[in-house]
DRENTORMI-803599 format. One record per residue: residue in one letter; y negated, x negated, z of N, C-alpha, C, O in turn. Coordinates in steps of 0.001 Angstrom, whole numbers, padded with zeros to 6 digits, always signed. Atoms other than C-alpha are relative to their C-alpha. Layout:
AYXZYXZYXZYXZ...
END
This chain:
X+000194-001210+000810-005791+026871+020065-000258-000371-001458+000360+000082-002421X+000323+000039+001504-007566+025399+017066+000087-001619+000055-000377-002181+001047X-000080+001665+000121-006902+021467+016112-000492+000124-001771+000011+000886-002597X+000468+000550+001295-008845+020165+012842+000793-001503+000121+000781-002117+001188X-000520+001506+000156-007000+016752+011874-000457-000727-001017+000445-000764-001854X+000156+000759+001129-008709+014561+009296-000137+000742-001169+000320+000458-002276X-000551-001024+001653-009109+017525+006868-001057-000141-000660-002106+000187-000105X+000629-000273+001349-010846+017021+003204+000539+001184-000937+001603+001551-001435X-000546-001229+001205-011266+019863+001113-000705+000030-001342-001226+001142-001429X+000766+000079+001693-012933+019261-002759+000743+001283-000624+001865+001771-000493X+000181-000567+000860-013707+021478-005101+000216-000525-001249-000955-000811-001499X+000070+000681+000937-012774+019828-008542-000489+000387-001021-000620-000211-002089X+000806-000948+001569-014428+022428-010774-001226-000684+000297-001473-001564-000527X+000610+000555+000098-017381+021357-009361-000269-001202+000650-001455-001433+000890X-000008+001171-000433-016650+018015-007877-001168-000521+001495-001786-001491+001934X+000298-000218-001870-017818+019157-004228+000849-000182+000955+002018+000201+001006X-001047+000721-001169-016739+017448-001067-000038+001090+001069-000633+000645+002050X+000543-000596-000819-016865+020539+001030+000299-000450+001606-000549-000210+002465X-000255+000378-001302-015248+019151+004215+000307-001250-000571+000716-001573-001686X-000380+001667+000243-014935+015419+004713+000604-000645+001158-000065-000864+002168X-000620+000451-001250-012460+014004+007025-000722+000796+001607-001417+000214+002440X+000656-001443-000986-013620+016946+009631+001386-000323+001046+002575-000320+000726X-001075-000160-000927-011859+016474+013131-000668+000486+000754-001878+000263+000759X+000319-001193-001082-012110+019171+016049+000655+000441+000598+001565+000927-000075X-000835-000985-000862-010469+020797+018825-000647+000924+000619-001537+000706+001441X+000503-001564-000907-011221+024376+020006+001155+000195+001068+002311+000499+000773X-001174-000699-000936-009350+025060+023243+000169+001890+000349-000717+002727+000176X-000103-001546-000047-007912+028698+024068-001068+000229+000902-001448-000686+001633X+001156-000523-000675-010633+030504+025674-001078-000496-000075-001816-000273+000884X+001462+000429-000071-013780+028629+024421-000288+000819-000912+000473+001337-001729X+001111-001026+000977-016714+030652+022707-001109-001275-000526-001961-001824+000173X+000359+000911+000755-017874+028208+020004-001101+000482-001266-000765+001353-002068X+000875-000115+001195-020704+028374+017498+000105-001002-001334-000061-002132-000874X+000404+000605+001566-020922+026727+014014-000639+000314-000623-000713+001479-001013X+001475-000031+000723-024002+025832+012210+000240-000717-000716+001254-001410-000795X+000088+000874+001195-025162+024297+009338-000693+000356-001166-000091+001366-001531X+000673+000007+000817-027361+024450+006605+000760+000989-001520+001884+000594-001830X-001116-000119+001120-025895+026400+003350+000688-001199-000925+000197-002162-001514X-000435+001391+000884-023387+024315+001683+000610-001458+000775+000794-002582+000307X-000409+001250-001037-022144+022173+004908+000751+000452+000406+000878+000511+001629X-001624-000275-000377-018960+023406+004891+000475+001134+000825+001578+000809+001267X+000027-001299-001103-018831+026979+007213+000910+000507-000811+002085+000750-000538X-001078-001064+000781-017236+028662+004912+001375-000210-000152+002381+000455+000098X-001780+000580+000622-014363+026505+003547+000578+000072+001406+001688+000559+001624X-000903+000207-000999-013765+025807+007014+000635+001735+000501+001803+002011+000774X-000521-001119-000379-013556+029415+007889+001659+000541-000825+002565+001211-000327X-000511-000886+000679-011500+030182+004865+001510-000852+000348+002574-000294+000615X-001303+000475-000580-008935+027250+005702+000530+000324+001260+001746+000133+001289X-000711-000637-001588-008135+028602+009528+000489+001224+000004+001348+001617+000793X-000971-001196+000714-007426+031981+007547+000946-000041-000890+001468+000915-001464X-000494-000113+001648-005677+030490+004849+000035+000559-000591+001076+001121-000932X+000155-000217+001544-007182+031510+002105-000342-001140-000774-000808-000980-001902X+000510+000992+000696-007829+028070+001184+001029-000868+000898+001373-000563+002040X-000569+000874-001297-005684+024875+002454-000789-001351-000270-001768-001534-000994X+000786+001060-000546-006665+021712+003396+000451-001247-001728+001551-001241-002281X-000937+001383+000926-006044+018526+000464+000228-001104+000666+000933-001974+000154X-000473+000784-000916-005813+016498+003117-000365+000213+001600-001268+000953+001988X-000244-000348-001164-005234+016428+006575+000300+001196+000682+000071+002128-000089X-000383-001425-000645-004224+019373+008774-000658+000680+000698-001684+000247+001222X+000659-001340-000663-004955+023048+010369+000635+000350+000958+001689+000763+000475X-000722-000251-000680-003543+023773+013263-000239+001209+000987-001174+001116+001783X+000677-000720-000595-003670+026826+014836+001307+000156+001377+002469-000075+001041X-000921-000208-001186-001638+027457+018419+001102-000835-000880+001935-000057-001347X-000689+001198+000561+000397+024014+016611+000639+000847-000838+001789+001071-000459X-000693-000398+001026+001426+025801+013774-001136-000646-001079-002325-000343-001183X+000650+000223+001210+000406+023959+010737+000020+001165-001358+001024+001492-001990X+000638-001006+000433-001550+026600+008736+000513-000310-001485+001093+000537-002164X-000669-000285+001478-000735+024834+005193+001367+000270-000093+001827+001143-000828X-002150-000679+000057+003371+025136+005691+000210+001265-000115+001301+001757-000402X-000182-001357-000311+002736+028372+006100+000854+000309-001419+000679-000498-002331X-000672-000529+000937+005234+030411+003500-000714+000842-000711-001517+001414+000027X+000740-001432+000413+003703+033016+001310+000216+001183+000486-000724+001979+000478X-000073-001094-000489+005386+035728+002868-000408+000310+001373-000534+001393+001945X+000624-000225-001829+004161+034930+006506-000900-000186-000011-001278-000050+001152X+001429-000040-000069+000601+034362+005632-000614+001445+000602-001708+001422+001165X+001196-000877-000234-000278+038253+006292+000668-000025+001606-000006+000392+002548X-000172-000498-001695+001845+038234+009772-000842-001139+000693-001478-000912+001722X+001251+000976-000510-000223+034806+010324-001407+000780+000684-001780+000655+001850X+001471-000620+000292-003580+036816+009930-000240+000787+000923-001383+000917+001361X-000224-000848-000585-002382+039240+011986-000961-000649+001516-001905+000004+001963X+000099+000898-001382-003143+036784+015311-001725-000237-000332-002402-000621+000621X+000909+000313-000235-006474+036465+013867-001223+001608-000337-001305+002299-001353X+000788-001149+000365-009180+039320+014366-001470-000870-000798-001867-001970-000414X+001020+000943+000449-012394+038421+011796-000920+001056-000420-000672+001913-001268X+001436-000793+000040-015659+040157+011894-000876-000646-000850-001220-001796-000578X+001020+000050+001265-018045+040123+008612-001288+000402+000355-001634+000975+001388X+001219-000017-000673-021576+040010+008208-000023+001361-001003-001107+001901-000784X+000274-001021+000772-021218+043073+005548+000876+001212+000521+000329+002267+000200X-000262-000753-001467-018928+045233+008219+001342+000235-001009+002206+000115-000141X-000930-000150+000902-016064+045817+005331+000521+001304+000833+001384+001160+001699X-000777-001170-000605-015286+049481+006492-000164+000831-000913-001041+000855-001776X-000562-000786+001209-013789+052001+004605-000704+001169+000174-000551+001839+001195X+000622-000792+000006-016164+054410+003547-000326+001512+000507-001261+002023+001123X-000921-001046-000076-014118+057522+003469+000436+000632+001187+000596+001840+001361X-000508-000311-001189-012938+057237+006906-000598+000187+001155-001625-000493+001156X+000640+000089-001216-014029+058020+010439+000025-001457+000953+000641-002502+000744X-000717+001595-000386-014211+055348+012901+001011-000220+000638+001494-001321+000903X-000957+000687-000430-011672+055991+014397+001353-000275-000829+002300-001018-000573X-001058+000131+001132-009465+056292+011545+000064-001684-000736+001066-002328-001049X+000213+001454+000190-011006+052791+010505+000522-000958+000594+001161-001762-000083X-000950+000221-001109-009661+051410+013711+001380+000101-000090+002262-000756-000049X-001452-000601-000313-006804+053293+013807+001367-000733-001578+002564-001012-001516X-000509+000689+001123-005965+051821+009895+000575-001559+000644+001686-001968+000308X-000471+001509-000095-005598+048141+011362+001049+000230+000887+001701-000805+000748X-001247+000020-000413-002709+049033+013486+001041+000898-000307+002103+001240+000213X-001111-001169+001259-001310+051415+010738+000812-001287-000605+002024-001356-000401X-000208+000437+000905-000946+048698+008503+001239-001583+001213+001920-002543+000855X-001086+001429-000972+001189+046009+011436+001090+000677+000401+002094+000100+000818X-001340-000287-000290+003450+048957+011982+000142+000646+001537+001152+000887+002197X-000228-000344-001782+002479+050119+015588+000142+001535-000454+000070+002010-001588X-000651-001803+000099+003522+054164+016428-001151+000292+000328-002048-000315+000913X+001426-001054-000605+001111+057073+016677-000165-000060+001043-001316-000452+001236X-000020+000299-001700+001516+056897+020370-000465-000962+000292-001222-000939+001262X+000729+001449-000639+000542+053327+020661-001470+000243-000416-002322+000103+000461X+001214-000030+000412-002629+054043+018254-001043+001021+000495-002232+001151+000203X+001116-001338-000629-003913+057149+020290-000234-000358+001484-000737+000588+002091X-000382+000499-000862-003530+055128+023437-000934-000897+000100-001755-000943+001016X+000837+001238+000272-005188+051794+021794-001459+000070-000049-002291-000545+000618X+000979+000245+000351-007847+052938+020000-001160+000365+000713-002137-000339+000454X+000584-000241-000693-009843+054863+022615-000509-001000+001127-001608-000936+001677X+000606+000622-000607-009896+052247+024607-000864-001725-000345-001308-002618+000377X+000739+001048+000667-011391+049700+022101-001331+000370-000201-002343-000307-000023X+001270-001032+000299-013838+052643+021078-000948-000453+001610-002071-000955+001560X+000507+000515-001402-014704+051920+025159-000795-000937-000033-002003-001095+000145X+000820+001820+000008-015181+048370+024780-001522-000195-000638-002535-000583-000056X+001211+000218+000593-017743+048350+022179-001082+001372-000006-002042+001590-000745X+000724-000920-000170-019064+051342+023312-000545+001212-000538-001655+001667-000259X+000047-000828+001307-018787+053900+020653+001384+001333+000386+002226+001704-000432X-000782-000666-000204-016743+056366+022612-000100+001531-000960+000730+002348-001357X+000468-001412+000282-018843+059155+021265-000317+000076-001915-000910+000849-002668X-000014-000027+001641-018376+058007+017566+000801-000306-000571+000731-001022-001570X-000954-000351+000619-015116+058764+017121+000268+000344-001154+000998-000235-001958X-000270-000868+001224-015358+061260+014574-001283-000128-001185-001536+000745-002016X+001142+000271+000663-018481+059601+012871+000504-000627-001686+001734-000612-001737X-000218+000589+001201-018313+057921+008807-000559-000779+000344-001341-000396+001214X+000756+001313+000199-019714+054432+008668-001432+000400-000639-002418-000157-000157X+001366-000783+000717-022652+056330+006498-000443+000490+000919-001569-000007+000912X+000590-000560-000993-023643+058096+009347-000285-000417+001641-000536+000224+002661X+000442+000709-001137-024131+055079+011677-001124-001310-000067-001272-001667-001236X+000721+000589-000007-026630+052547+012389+000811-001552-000396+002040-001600-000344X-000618+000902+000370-026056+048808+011213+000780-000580+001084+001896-001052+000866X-000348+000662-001380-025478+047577+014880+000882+001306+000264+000966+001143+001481X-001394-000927-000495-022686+050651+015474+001015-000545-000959+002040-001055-000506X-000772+000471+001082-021105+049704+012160+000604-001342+000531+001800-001342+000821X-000424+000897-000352-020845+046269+013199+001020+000504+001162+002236+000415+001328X-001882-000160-001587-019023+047505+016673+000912+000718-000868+001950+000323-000336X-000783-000433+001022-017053+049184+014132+001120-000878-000343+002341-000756-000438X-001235+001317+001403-015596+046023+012231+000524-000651+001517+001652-001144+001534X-000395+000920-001115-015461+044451+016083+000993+000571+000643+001742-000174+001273X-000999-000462-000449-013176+047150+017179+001375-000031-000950+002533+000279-000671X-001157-000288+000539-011184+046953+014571+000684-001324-000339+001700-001493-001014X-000713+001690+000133-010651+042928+014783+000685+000058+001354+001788-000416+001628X-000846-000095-002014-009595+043456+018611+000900+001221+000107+001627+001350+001092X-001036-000340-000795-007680+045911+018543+001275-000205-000232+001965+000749+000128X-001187+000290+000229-004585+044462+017579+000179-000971+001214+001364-001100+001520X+000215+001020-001120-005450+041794+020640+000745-001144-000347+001781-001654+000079X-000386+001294+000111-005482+038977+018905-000524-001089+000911-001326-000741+001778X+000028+000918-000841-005674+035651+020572-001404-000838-000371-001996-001558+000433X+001316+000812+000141-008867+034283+018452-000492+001256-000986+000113+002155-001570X+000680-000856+000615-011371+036022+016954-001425-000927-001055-002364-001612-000649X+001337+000721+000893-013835+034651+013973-000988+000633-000651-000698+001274-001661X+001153-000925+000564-017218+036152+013180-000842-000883-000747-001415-001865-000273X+000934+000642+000813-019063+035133+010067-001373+000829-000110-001558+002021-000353X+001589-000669-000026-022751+035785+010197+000155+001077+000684+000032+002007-000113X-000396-002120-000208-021974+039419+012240-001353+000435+000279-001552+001647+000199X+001222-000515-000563-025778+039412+013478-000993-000089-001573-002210+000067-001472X+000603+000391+000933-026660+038641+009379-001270+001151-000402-002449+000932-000681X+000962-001716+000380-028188+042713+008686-000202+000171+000946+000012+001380+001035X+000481-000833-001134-029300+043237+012118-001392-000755+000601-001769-001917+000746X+001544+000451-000542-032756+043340+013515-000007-000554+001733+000550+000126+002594X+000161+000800-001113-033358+041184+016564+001009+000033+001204+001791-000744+001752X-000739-000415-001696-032237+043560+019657+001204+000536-000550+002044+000537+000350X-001476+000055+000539-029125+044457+017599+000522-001156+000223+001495-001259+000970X-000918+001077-000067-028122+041392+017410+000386-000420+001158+001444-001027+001321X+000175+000321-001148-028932+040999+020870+001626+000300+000541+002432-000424+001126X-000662-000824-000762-026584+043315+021761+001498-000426-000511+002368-000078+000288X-000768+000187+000983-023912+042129+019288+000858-001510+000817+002009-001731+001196X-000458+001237-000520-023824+038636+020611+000443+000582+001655+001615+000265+001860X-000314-000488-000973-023605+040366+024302+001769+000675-000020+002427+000791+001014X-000800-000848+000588-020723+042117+022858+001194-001296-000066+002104-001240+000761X-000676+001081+000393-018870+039005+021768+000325-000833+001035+001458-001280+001211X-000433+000833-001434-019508+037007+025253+000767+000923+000615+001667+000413+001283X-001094-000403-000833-017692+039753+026715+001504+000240-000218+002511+000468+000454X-002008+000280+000887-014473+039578+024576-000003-001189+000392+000203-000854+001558X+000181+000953-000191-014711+036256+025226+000373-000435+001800+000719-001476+002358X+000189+000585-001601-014710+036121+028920+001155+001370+000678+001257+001542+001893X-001137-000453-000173-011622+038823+028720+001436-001030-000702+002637-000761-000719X-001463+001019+000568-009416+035631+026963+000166-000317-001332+001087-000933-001868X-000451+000230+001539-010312+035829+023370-000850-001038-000064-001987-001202+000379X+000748+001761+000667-011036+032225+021895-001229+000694-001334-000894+001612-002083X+000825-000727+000737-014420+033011+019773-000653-001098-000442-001199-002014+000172X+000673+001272+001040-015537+030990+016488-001437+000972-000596-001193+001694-001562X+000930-000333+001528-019011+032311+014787-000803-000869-000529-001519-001774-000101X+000746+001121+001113-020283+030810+012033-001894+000696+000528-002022+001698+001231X+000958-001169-000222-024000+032092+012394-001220-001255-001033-000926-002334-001549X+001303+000698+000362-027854+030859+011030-001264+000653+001304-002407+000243+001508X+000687-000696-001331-029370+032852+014063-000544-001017+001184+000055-001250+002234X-000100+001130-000979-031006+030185+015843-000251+000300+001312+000406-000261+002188X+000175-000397-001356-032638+032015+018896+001030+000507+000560+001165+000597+001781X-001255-000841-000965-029634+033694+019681+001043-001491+000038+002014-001205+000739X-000920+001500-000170-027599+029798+019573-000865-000298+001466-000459-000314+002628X+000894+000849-001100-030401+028477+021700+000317+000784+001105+000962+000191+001970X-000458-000337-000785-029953+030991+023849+000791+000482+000968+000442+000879+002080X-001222+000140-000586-026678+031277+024867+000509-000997+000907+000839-001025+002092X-000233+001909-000812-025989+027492+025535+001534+000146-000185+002154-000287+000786X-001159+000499-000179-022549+027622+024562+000479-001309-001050-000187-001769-001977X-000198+001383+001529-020780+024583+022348-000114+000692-001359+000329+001746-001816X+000225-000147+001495-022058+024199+018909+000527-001383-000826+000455-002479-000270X-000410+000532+000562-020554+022433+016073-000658-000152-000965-000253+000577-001871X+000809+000203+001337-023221+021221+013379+000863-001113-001061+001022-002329-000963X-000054+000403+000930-021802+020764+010274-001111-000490-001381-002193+000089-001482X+001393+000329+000099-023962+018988+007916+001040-000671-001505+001826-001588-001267X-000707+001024+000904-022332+017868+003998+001497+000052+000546+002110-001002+000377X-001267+000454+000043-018901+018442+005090+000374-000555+001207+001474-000293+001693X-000502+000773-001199-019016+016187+008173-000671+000785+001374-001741+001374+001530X+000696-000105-001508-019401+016839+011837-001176-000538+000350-000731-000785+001470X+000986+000388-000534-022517+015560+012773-000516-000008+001692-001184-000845+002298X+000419-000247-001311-022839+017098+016238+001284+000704+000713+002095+001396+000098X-001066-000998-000940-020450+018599+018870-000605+000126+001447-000249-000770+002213X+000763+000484-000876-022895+019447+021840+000861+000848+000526+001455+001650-000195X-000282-001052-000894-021487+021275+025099-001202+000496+000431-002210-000103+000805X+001273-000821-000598-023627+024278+025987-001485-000345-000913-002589-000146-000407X+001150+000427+000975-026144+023141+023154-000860+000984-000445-000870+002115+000042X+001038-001361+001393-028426+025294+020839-000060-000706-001264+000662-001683-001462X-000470-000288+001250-028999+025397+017278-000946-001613-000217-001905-001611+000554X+000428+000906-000089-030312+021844+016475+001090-001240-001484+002243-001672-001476X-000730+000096+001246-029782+020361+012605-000546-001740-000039-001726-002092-000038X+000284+001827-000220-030034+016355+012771+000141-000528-001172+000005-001742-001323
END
Protein backbone atom coordinates (compact mmCIF):
# COMPACT_ATOMS: atom_id res chain seq x y z
CA UNK A 1 0.00 0.00 0.00
CA UNK A 2 2.49 2.56 1.25
CA UNK A 3 6.49 1.92 0.56
CA UNK A 4 8.92 4.82 1.92
CA UNK A 5 12.39 4.16 0.05
CA UNK A 6 15.41 6.07 1.33
CA UNK A 7 13.51 9.41 1.18
CA UNK A 8 15.33 12.92 2.23
CA UNK A 9 13.43 15.91 2.16
CA UNK A 10 15.41 19.56 3.11
CA UNK A 11 14.19 22.63 3.37
CA UNK A 12 16.92 25.04 1.88
CA UNK A 13 15.33 28.31 3.01
CA UNK A 14 15.93 27.17 6.20
CA UNK A 15 18.51 24.50 5.88
CA UNK A 16 16.19 21.77 7.65
CA UNK A 17 16.63 18.06 7.23
CA UNK A 18 13.01 17.26 7.62
CA UNK A 19 13.13 13.55 6.67
CA UNK A 20 16.43 11.71 6.58
CA UNK A 21 16.85 8.64 4.62
CA UNK A 22 13.22 7.50 6.13
CA UNK A 23 12.37 3.80 5.06
CA UNK A 24 8.82 2.12 5.75
CA UNK A 25 6.27 -0.15 4.58
CA UNK A 26 2.53 0.17 5.41
CA UNK A 27 0.69 -2.90 4.14
CA UNK A 28 -3.05 -2.64 2.75
CA UNK A 29 -5.22 -2.98 5.65
CA UNK A 30 -2.93 -1.91 8.58
CA UNK A 31 -4.12 0.91 11.08
CA UNK A 32 -0.84 2.74 11.81
CA UNK A 33 -0.02 5.62 14.13
CA UNK A 34 2.76 8.27 13.77
CA UNK A 35 4.34 10.18 16.49
CA UNK A 36 6.82 12.48 17.16
CA UNK A 37 7.72 15.45 18.82
CA UNK A 38 7.00 18.85 16.72
CA UNK A 39 9.46 19.19 14.02
CA UNK A 40 10.28 15.24 13.46
CA UNK A 41 9.03 15.11 10.29
CA UNK A 42 4.86 14.22 10.46
CA UNK A 43 4.05 16.63 8.41
CA UNK A 44 6.46 16.59 5.42
CA UNK A 45 5.87 13.06 5.49
CA UNK A 46 2.18 13.49 5.32
CA UNK A 47 2.46 16.16 2.72
CA UNK A 48 4.82 13.89 0.45
CA UNK A 49 2.18 10.71 0.32
CA UNK A 50 -0.30 13.59 -0.86
CA UNK A 51 1.99 15.22 -3.02
CA UNK A 52 2.06 18.37 -2.08
CA UNK A 53 5.62 18.12 -1.49
CA UNK A 54 8.09 15.43 -3.25
CA UNK A 55 10.74 13.63 -2.01
CA UNK A 56 14.74 15.08 -3.04
CA UNK A 57 15.69 11.89 -2.71
CA UNK A 58 14.51 8.59 -2.65
CA UNK A 59 10.95 7.42 -3.34
CA UNK A 60 6.97 7.39 -2.46
CA UNK A 61 5.23 4.73 -3.34
CA UNK A 62 1.82 4.39 -3.04
CA UNK A 63 -0.10 0.96 -4.40
CA UNK A 64 3.69 1.03 -6.61
CA UNK A 65 2.99 4.07 -8.20
CA UNK A 66 5.82 6.39 -7.69
CA UNK A 67 4.12 9.52 -6.23
CA UNK A 68 7.00 12.00 -7.61
CA UNK A 69 6.41 10.90 -11.57
CA UNK A 70 3.26 11.78 -10.98
CA UNK A 71 2.19 14.43 -13.98
CA UNK A 72 0.58 17.64 -12.97
CA UNK A 73 -2.56 16.86 -14.43
CA UNK A 74 -3.06 13.46 -12.54
CA UNK A 75 -2.11 14.72 -9.18
CA UNK A 76 -5.95 15.65 -8.33
CA UNK A 77 -7.23 12.06 -9.78
CA UNK A 78 -4.15 10.72 -7.53
CA UNK A 79 -5.79 12.41 -4.37
CA UNK A 80 -8.82 11.16 -5.26
CA UNK A 81 -7.67 7.38 -3.82
CA UNK A 82 -6.76 9.20 -0.80
CA UNK A 83 -9.51 10.25 1.85
CA UNK A 84 -7.66 12.87 4.57
CA UNK A 85 -9.21 14.00 7.74
CA UNK A 86 -7.95 17.43 9.48
CA UNK A 87 -7.58 18.41 12.88
CA UNK A 88 -9.52 21.87 11.94
CA UNK A 89 -12.55 19.76 10.10
CA UNK A 90 -12.17 22.09 6.74
CA UNK A 91 -16.03 22.18 6.06
CA UNK A 92 -17.77 24.52 4.15
CA UNK A 93 -19.57 26.78 6.21
CA UNK A 94 -22.52 27.58 4.07
CA UNK A 95 -23.51 24.11 3.55
CA UNK A 96 -25.45 21.34 5.24
CA UNK A 97 -23.82 18.17 5.96
CA UNK A 98 -25.03 16.56 3.72
CA UNK A 99 -24.37 18.88 1.02
CA UNK A 100 -20.68 18.88 2.47
CA UNK A 101 -20.57 15.21 1.78
CA UNK A 102 -22.46 15.26 -1.08
CA UNK A 103 -19.73 18.18 -2.56
CA UNK A 104 -16.82 15.46 -2.53
CA UNK A 105 -18.49 13.30 -5.01
CA UNK A 106 -19.79 16.40 -6.97
CA UNK A 107 -16.48 17.43 -7.64
CA UNK A 108 -15.07 13.40 -9.11
CA UNK A 109 -18.09 13.52 -11.33
CA UNK A 110 -20.42 10.80 -9.76
CA UNK A 111 -24.53 11.27 -10.77
CA UNK A 112 -27.26 12.51 -8.46
CA UNK A 113 -28.41 8.99 -8.18
CA UNK A 114 -25.15 7.64 -7.04
CA UNK A 115 -24.87 10.68 -4.39
CA UNK A 116 -28.45 10.14 -2.87
CA UNK A 117 -27.68 6.47 -2.60
CA UNK A 118 -23.93 7.11 -1.15
CA UNK A 119 -24.28 9.64 1.09
CA UNK A 120 -26.94 8.29 3.46
CA UNK A 121 -25.20 5.55 3.97
CA UNK A 122 -21.88 7.22 5.07
CA UNK A 123 -24.19 9.65 7.19
CA UNK A 124 -24.93 5.81 8.81
CA UNK A 125 -21.46 4.99 9.33
CA UNK A 126 -20.44 7.84 11.37
CA UNK A 127 -23.60 8.10 12.78
CA UNK A 128 -25.06 11.39 11.93
CA UNK A 129 -28.12 10.09 10.19
CA UNK A 130 -30.18 12.69 11.91
CA UNK A 131 -27.82 15.60 10.81
CA UNK A 132 -28.47 15.67 7.50
CA UNK A 133 -29.90 18.94 7.19
CA UNK A 134 -27.65 20.49 10.00
CA UNK A 135 -24.64 23.59 9.16
CA UNK A 136 -21.29 22.74 10.63
CA UNK A 137 -22.20 25.94 13.05
CA UNK A 138 -24.83 24.13 14.49
CA UNK A 139 -22.81 21.02 15.50
CA UNK A 140 -20.62 19.93 18.17
CA UNK A 141 -16.73 19.58 17.52
CA UNK A 142 -16.89 15.68 17.67
CA UNK A 143 -20.06 15.71 14.93
CA UNK A 144 -18.06 18.12 12.80
CA UNK A 145 -15.22 15.91 12.86
CA UNK A 146 -17.66 12.82 11.66
CA UNK A 147 -18.40 15.39 9.20
CA UNK A 148 -14.82 15.75 7.53
CA UNK A 149 -14.72 11.63 8.16
CA UNK A 150 -17.70 11.16 6.02
CA UNK A 151 -16.66 13.12 3.59
CA UNK A 152 -12.99 11.41 3.25
CA UNK A 153 -14.87 7.89 2.89
CA UNK A 154 -17.20 8.47 0.91
CA UNK A 155 -15.61 8.27 -2.26
CA UNK A 156 -14.17 4.68 -0.75
CA UNK A 157 -10.92 5.28 -0.94
CA UNK A 158 -8.39 2.61 -0.33
CA UNK A 159 -6.26 4.66 2.47
CA UNK A 160 -7.28 7.11 4.59
CA UNK A 161 -4.86 9.81 6.52
CA UNK A 162 -5.87 11.69 9.64
CA UNK A 163 -3.76 14.52 10.92
CA UNK A 164 -4.30 15.31 14.55
CA UNK A 165 -8.44 14.58 14.03
CA UNK A 166 -8.75 14.13 17.99
CA UNK A 167 -6.55 17.78 18.14
CA UNK A 168 -10.07 20.14 19.37
CA UNK A 169 -11.73 17.38 21.07
CA UNK A 170 -12.21 16.77 24.72
CA UNK A 171 -11.25 13.32 25.94
CA UNK A 172 -14.60 11.11 25.32
CA UNK A 173 -14.82 12.75 21.86
CA UNK A 174 -11.92 11.66 20.95
CA UNK A 175 -12.75 8.49 22.39
CA UNK A 176 -15.30 8.06 20.16
CA UNK A 177 -13.40 9.42 17.13
CA UNK A 178 -10.61 6.96 17.40
CA UNK A 179 -13.54 4.14 17.80
CA UNK A 180 -14.76 5.56 14.65
CA UNK A 181 -11.52 5.12 12.73
CA UNK A 182 -10.87 1.33 14.07
CA UNK A 183 -14.01 0.63 12.46
CA UNK A 184 -13.19 1.94 8.91
CA UNK A 185 -10.31 0.21 9.38
CA UNK A 186 -11.49 -3.22 10.06
CA UNK A 187 -14.04 -2.65 6.89
CA UNK A 188 -10.51 -2.57 4.51
CA UNK A 189 -9.40 0.96 4.73
CA UNK A 190 -5.48 1.17 5.30
CA UNK A 191 -5.36 4.02 8.21
CA UNK A 192 -2.27 6.52 8.78
CA UNK A 193 -2.79 9.19 11.83
CA UNK A 194 -0.37 11.41 12.63
CA UNK A 195 -1.58 12.22 16.31
CA UNK A 196 0.18 13.74 19.89
CA UNK A 197 -2.71 11.94 21.86
CA UNK A 198 -0.79 9.66 23.89
CA UNK A 199 -3.53 7.81 25.98
CA UNK A 200 -5.47 7.13 23.12
CA UNK A 201 -1.86 5.48 21.23
CA UNK A 202 -1.28 3.58 24.42
CA UNK A 203 -4.41 2.41 24.29
CA UNK A 204 -5.14 0.98 21.24
CA UNK A 205 -1.86 -1.10 20.82
CA UNK A 206 -1.75 -0.79 17.26
CA UNK A 207 1.82 -0.16 15.22
CA UNK A 208 3.43 3.10 15.87
CA UNK A 209 6.04 4.80 13.93
CA UNK A 210 8.21 7.33 16.10
CA UNK A 211 9.69 9.76 14.16
CA UNK A 212 12.25 11.69 15.91
CA UNK A 213 14.63 14.59 13.63
CA UNK A 214 13.60 13.16 10.44
CA UNK A 215 14.62 9.56 11.20
CA UNK A 216 12.73 6.50 12.22
CA UNK A 217 13.69 5.76 15.50
CA UNK A 218 11.04 3.18 16.39
CA UNK A 219 8.63 0.86 14.47
CA UNK A 220 6.87 -1.12 17.39
CA UNK A 221 3.96 -3.72 16.54
CA UNK A 222 0.91 -3.08 18.70
CA UNK A 223 3.05 -0.42 20.69
CA UNK A 224 1.93 2.88 22.44
CA UNK A 225 3.11 6.29 22.34
CA UNK A 226 6.76 6.01 23.61
CA UNK A 227 9.50 8.94 22.44
CA UNK A 228 13.19 7.42 22.86
Amino acid sequence: MIEIRNVTKVYPQTEVHALQNLSVKIEKGEFVFLIGATGAGKSTLMKLLLREEVADDGQVLINGQDVKKLRGRNIPKFRRGIGVVFQDFRLLPDRTVYENIAFAMQVVGASPRKIRHIVPQVLSLVGLEDKADAKPGQLSGGEQQRVSMARALVNNPPLLIADEPTGNLDPETSDEIMELLERINRLGTTVLVATHARELVNRMQKRVLTLEKGRLIRDAEQGGYQLV
